[in-house]
C-alpha positions in Angstrom: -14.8 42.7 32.6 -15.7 46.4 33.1 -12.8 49.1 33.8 -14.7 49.6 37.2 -14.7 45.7 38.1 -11.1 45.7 37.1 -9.8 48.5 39.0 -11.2 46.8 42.2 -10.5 43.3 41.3 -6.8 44.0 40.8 -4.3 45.2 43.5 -3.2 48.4 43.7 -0.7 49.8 41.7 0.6 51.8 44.4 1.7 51.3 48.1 -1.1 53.0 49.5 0.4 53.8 52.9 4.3 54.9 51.8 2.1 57.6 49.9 -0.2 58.6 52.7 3.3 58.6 54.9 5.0 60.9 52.2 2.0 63.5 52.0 1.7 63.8 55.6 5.1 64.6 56.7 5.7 66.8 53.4 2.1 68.7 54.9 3.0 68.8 58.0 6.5 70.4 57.1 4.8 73.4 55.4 2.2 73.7 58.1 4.5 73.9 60.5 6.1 76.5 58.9 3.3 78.8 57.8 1.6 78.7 61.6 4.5 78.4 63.7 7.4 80.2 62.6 7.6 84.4 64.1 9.2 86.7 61.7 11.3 88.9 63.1 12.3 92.1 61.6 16.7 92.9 61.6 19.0 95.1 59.8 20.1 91.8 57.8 17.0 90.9 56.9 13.3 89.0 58.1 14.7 86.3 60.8 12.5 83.9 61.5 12.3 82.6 65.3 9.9 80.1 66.8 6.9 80.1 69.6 8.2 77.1 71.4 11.0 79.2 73.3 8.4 81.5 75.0 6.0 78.5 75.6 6.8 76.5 78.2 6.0 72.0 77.7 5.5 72.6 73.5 8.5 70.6 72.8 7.0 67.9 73.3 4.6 68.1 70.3 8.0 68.5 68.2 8.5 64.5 69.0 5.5 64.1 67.2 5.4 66.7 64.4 9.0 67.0 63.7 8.5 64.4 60.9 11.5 64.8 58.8 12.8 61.3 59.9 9.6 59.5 58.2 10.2 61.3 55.0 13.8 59.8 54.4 12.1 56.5 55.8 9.5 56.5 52.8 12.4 57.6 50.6 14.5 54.7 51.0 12.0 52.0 50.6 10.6 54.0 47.6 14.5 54.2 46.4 14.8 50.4 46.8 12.3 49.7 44.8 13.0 52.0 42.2 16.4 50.9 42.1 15.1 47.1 41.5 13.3 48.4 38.5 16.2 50.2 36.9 18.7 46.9 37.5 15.5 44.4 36.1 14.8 46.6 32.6 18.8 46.7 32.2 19.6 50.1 33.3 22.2 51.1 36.0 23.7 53.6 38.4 23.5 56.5 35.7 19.6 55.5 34.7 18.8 55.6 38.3 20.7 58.9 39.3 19.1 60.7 36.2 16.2 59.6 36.5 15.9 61.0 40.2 17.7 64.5 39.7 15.9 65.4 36.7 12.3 64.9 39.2 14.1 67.0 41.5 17.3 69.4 41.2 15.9 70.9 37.8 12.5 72.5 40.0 15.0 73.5 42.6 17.7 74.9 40.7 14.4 77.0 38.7 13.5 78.1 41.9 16.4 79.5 43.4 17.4 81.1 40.2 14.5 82.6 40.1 14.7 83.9 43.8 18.0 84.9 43.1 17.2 87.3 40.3 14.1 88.9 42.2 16.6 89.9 44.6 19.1 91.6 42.4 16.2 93.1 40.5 15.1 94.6 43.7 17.8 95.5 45.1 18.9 97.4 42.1 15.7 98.9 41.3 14.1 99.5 44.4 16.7 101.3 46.8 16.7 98.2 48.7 19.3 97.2 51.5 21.4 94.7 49.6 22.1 92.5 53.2 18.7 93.0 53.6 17.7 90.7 50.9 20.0 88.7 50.5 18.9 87.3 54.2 15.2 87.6 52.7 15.7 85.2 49.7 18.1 82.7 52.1 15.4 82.6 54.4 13.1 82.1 50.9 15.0 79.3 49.4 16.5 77.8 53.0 14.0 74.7 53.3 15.9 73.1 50.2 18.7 72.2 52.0 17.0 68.9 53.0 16.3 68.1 49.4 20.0 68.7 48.9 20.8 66.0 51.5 18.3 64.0 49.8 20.1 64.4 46.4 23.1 63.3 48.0 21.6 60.3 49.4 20.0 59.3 45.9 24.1 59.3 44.6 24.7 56.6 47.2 22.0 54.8 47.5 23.0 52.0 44.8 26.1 52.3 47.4 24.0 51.7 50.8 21.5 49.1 48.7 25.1 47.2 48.1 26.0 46.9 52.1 22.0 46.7 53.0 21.7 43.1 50.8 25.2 41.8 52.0 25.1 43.2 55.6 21.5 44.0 56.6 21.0 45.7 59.8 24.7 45.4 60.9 24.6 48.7 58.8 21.8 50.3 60.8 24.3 50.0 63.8 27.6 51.1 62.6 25.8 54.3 61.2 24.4 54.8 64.9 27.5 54.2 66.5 29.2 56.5 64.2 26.4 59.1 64.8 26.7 58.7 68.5 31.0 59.1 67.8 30.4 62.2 65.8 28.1 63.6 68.7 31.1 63.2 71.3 33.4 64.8 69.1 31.4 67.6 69.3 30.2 67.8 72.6 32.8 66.5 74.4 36.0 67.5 73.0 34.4 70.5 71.0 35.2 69.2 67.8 33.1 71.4 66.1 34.3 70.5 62.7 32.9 66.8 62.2 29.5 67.6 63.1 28.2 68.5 59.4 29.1 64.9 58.8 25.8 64.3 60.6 23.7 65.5 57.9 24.7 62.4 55.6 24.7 60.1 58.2 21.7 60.9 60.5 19.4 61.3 57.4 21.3 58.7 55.7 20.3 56.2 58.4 16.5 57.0 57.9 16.8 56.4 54.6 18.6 52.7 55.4 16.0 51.9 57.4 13.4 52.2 55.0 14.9 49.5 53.1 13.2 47.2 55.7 9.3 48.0 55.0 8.8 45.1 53.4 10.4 42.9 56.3 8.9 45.2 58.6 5.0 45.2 57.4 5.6 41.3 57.1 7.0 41.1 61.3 4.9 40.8 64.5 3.5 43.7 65.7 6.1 43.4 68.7 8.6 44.6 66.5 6.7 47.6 66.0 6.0 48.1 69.6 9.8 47.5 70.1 11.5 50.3 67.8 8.4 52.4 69.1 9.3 52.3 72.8 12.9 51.6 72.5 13.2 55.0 70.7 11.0 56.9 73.3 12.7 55.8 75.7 16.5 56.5 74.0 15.4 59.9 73.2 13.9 60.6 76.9 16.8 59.2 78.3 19.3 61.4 75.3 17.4 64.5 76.3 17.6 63.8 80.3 21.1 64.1 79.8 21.1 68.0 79.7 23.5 67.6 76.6 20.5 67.3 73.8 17.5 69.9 73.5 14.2 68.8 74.2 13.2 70.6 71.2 12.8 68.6 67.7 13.6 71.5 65.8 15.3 74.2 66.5 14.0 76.8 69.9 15.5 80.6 70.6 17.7 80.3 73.9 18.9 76.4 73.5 22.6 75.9 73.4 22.6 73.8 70.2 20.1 72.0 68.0 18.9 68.9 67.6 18.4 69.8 63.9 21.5 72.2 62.6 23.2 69.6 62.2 21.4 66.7 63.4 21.9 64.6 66.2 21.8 61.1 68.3 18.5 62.4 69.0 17.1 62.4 65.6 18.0 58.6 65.2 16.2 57.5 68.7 13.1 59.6 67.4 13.0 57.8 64.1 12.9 54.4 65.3 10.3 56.0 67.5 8.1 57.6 65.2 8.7 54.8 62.9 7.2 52.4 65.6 4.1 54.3 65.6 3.8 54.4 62.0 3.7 51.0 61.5 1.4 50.4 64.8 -1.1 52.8 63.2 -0.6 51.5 59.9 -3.5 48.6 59.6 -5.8 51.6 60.7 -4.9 53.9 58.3 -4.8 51.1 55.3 -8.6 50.7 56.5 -9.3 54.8 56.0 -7.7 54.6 52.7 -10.1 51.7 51.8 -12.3 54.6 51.7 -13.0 56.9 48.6 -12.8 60.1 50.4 -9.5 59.2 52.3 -8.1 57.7 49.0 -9.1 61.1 46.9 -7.2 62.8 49.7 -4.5 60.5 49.5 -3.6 60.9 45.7 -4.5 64.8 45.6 -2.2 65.4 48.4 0.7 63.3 46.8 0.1 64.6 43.2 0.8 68.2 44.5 3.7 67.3 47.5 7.0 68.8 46.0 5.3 71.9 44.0 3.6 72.7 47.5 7.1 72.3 49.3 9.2 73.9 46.5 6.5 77.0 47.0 5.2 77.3 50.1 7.5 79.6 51.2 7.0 81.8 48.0 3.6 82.3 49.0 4.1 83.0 52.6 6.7 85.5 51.6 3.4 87.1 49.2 1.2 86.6 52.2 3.6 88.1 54.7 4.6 91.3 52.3 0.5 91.6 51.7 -0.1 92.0 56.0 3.4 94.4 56.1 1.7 96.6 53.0 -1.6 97.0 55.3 0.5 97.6 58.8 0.9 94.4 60.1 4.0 94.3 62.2 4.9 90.2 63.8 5.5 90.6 67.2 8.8 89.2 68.6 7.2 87.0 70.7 4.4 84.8 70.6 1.1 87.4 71.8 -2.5 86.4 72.9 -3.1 88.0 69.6 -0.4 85.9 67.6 -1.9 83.1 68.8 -5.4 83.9 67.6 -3.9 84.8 64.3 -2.6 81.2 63.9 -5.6 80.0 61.6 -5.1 83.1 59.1 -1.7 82.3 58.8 -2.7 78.6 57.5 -5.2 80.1 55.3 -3.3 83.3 53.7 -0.4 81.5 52.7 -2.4 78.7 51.5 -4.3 81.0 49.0 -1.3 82.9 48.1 0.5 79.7 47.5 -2.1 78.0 45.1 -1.6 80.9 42.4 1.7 80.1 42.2 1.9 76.3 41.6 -0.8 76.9 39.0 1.6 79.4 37.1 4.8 78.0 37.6 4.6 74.5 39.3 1.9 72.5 36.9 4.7 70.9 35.2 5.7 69.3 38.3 2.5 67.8 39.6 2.3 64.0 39.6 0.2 63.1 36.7 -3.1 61.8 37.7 -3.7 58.1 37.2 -6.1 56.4 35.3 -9.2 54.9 36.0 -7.4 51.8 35.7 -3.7 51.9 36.0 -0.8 49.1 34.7 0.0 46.9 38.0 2.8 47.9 40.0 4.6 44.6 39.6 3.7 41.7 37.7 5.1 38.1 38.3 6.7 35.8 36.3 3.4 35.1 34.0 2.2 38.6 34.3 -0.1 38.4 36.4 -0.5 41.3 38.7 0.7 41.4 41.9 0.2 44.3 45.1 3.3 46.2 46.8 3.9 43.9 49.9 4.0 41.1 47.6 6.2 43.0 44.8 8.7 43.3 47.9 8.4 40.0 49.4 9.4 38.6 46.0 12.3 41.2 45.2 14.1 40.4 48.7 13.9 36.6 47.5 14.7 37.4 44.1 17.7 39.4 45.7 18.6 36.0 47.4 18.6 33.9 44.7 15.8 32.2 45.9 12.3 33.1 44.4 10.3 34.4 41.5 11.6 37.1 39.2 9.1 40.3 38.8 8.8 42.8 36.4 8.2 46.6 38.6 6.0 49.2 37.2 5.4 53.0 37.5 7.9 54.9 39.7 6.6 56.3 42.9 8.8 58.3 44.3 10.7 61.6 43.5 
């Protein structure tokens, strides 16, 4: 058999749509950023603010493009089976946690050293306000902090993998509840102190409930329509309340955010946009069927966290370029910001691709070959494709099906 016939005879050695899912929120995360974020010049520093609190009826599109929830979604299947892998070649917590920090808090830690010592080489070298720069490189190096709640959930997920076998979704709900407990603390009896607690448990509830892809793809579409518009209509009815935000993410002017830390809100609008996922999903398997779409697919996900790790870096470099020539941000969103909106996708874009190629190559998903080793092979080694590498690890789990042998990592 030729490599050709074999690559296409044989299933894929990857889940095709958990990697589309990762790429596009991790895009739309740095999009969002470079296009619709307003720098604002202070005394402490650049400040960035955002369009949506000057525009009236935009937070709606942060229901859709506020897609942080379908990250830790992907994460926690991808950490399931991951997990399954280190348990079935013999390894164990420390295997797992190693394996999983070494892909991800050595890049970060590099970076923020590096950021660090920019700014006390400029500060000592250049007359510049110390306050000043230090709010510069926080504002530099602040989207990490959901990697460092990520970090914290690869620690426990062994933990949550423990309760998710015995308990199932009976975890889902206690997280909820305690999410919604936490909320009234805070909003009701101003106990401002509990609310960080969120962070863990709001994100940490995403991540649970991507431990039920595999039971998910394999349900009725119902189900899909269910979590879909039963989260639309908890988050309408959340927001109604005049305690929550409309806003996603975080708008100049709101009392609080739904984001800093993270609220009831964020749970109702990941069974939501979770819903919709999985609705679009048979569609978006079909694209991927493609060899454009699929070329997209694995260029995107090969260069996902040195894009993320950077892409502030080289709107920084853009942004300092437009102050050299003149350019002064207006504190509010302009006719002319608005027009400006596709050079800011672009500028930063070129200014961040110079980077990666100097200092992020070395964490670029390698390319796969023509003809990669299966994902999962079965008892006799034949191969087998990623819904049916998780049908027969839950019944393996249960005592009652085939063993498998999992492949190549895919995740973080």
């Amino acid at each position: 058999m030729s490599s050709a016939s074999a690559a296409a005879s044989s299933p894929r050695q990857r889940d095709e749509f958990i990697d589309f899912m990762r790429g596009f929120s991790l895009v739309i995360v740095v999009v969002w950023h470079w296009v619709f974020t307003i720098i604002v010049w202070t005394p402490r520093g650049p400040s960035p603010t955002s369009p949506l609190g000057y525009t009236r009826g935009m937070w709606f599109i942060t229901w859709f493009f506020q897609v942080l929830p379908l990250f830790f979604f992907v994460g926690g299947y991808a950490h399931r089976m991951v997990w399954a892998k280190v348990r079935l070649s013999g390894g164990g917590y420390w295997q797992f946690v190693s394996g999983r920090m070494r892909r991800l808090l050595i890049p970060c830690l590099s970076l923020l050293v590096t950021w660090i010592l920019i700014g006390v080489v400029v500060v000592a070298f250049f007359n510049v306000n110390a306050q000043w720069m230090r709010g510069a490189v926080l504002l530099i190096v602040s989207p990490l902090w959901f990697i460092a709640v990520y970090l914290v959930l690869v620690l426990i997920a062994p933990i949550m993998l423990g309760l998710h076998k015995r308990f199932g979704p009976v975890v889902i709900v206690v997280m909820a509840g305690l999410v919604a407990l936490v909320d009234v603390g805070r909003f009701a009896h101003d106990v401002n102190s509990v609310s960080l607690v969120n962070l863990v448990l709001v994100w940490g509830l995403c991540h649970q409930l991507g431990f039920f892809y595999g039971p998910l793809v394999e349900a009725d579409r119902i189900w899909y329509w269910t979590m879909a518009l039963g989260g639309g209509f908890a988050l309408t009815g959340l927001v109604l309340t005049r305690i929550y935000p409309l806003s996603m993410v975080g708008v100049p002017g709101d009392r609080i955010s739904n984001m800093s830390p993270p609220t009831l809100c964020i749970v109702a609008l990941c069974f939501f946009q979770v819903g919709i996922a999985l609705l679009l999903r048979p569609w978006i398997l079909r694209k991927l069927a493609e060899p454009k779409w699929a070329e997209r697919n694995d260029v995107i996900n090969r260069f996902a966290l040195p894009l993320f790790l950077f892409h502030t870096t080289g709107y920084a470099i853009a942004f300092a370029i437009l102050y050299a020539f003149g350019y002064r941000a207006p504190a509010q969103p302009t006719m002319d910001w608005w027009l400006q909106r596709p050079a800011f996708l672009l500028l930063p874009m070129l200014c961040t691709l110079p980077v990666i190629f100097i200092f992020g190559r070395k964490w670029i998903t390698p390319k796969p070959t023509p003809v990669p080793a299966p994902e999962a092979l079965g008892p006799t080694g034949e191969p087998v494709s990623a819904e049916e590498a998780d049908r027969r690890l839950r019944e393996a789990e249960a005592g009652t099906g085939e063993p498998i042998l999992l492949g190549q990592d895919q995740v973080w």
